[in-house]
N, C-alpha and C positions, 0 to 999 in steps of 0.2 A: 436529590443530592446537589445538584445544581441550583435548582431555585428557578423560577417561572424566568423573570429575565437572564440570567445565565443559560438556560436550556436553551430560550428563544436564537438568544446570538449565536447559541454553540451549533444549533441544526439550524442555522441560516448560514454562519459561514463555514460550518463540514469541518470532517479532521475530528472525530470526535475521542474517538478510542484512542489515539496517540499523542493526541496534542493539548487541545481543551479541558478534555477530564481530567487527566494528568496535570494540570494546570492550575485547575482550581483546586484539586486535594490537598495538590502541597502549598497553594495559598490559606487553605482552612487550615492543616494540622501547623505552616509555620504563624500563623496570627493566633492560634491553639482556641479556633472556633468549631461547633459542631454542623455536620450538615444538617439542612434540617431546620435551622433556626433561623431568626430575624439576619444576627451577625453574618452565618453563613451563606446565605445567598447574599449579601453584600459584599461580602469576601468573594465569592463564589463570582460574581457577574463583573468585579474589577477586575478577577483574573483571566476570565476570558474572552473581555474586550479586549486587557492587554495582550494575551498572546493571539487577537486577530490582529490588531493595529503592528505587531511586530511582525507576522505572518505577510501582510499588506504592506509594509514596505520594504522587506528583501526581495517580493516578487518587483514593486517596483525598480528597485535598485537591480534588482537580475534584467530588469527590461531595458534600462537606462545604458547599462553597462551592455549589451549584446553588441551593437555598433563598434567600441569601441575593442573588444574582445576579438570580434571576427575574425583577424589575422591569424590569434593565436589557437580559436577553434578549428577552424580549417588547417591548420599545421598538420601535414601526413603522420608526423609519427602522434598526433592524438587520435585518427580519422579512427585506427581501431575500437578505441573506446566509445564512440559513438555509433559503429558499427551492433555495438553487441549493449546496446543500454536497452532494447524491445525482450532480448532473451533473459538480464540482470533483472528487470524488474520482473518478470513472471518467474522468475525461481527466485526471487525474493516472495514471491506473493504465497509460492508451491509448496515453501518449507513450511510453513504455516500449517499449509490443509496437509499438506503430509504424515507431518509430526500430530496430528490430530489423528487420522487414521491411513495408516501404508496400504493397505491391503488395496484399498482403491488407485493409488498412484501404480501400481506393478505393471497394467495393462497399457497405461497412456505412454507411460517411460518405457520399458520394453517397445513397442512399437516402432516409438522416435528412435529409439536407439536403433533397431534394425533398418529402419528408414534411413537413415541419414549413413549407416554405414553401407547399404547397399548402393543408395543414390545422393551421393555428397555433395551434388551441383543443386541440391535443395535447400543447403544448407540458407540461401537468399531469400530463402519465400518461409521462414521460422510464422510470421505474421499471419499469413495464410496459412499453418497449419497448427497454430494455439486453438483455434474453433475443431480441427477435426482433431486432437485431442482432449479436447475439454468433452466432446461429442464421446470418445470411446473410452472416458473417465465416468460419466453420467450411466452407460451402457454397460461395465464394469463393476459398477455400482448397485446397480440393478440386477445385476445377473446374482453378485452376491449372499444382496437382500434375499431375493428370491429362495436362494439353496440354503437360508440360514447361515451365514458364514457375514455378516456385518451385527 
């Protein structure tokens, strides 16, 4: 779909499921080329040089601009939001495998939830305990498989 150089750049610079694939299809279907062909991977590898080279310079410009931002990162009333960006992104990642199959999330969620409402001053150490539910996610999983019930 990509094309020998389009796949090369796309699994060298990652991002491939939301960015670059994405990237190149709507470069094929608006240049109204197929994958697959000569045109297409030349569509195909223009457009995911361009979304690396765009990718590489926002993160530049995100590095550029930190110095200058500091002030207003460190602002207490944002401090929240950066508090809670390690738990945003894994219940970004969660809804995913969730929406794919619940049955396995009930065990690791239940837990946390009894966890955190018994011992609330855990609520800091979220980092240290993504692995020991991801651990009783795997184990829940298994137990399933096992009884027939996945």
């Amino acid at each position: 779909m990509l094309g020998t150089a389009g796949s090369y750049l796309a699994f060298v610079t990652g991002n491939l499921t939301n960015l670059k694939v994405p990237a190149a299809l709507t470069a094929m279907e608006n240049a109204r080329v197929k994958p697959g062909t000569e045109k297409g991977e030349v569509i195909s590898t223009i457009a995911v040089a361009t979304s690396s080279i765009v990718t590489t310079i926002v993160i530049a410009l995100g590095v550029a601009l930190l110095v200058p931002l500091t002030p207003i990162l460190n602002n207490p009333a944002v401090k929240p939001a950066f508090d809670n960006i390690l738990p945003s992104l894994f219940g970004g990642l969660a809804v995913v495998y969730v929406s794919k199959n619940w049955k396995i999330s009930v065990a690791p969620l239940l837990f946390m939830v009894i966890l955190f409402l018994l011992v609330p001053s855990l609520s800091g150490s979220v980092g240290v305990l993504v692995p020991v539910g991801a651990l009783i996610a795997i184990g829940s999983a298994r137990f399933l498989y096992k009884n027939g019930k996945l």
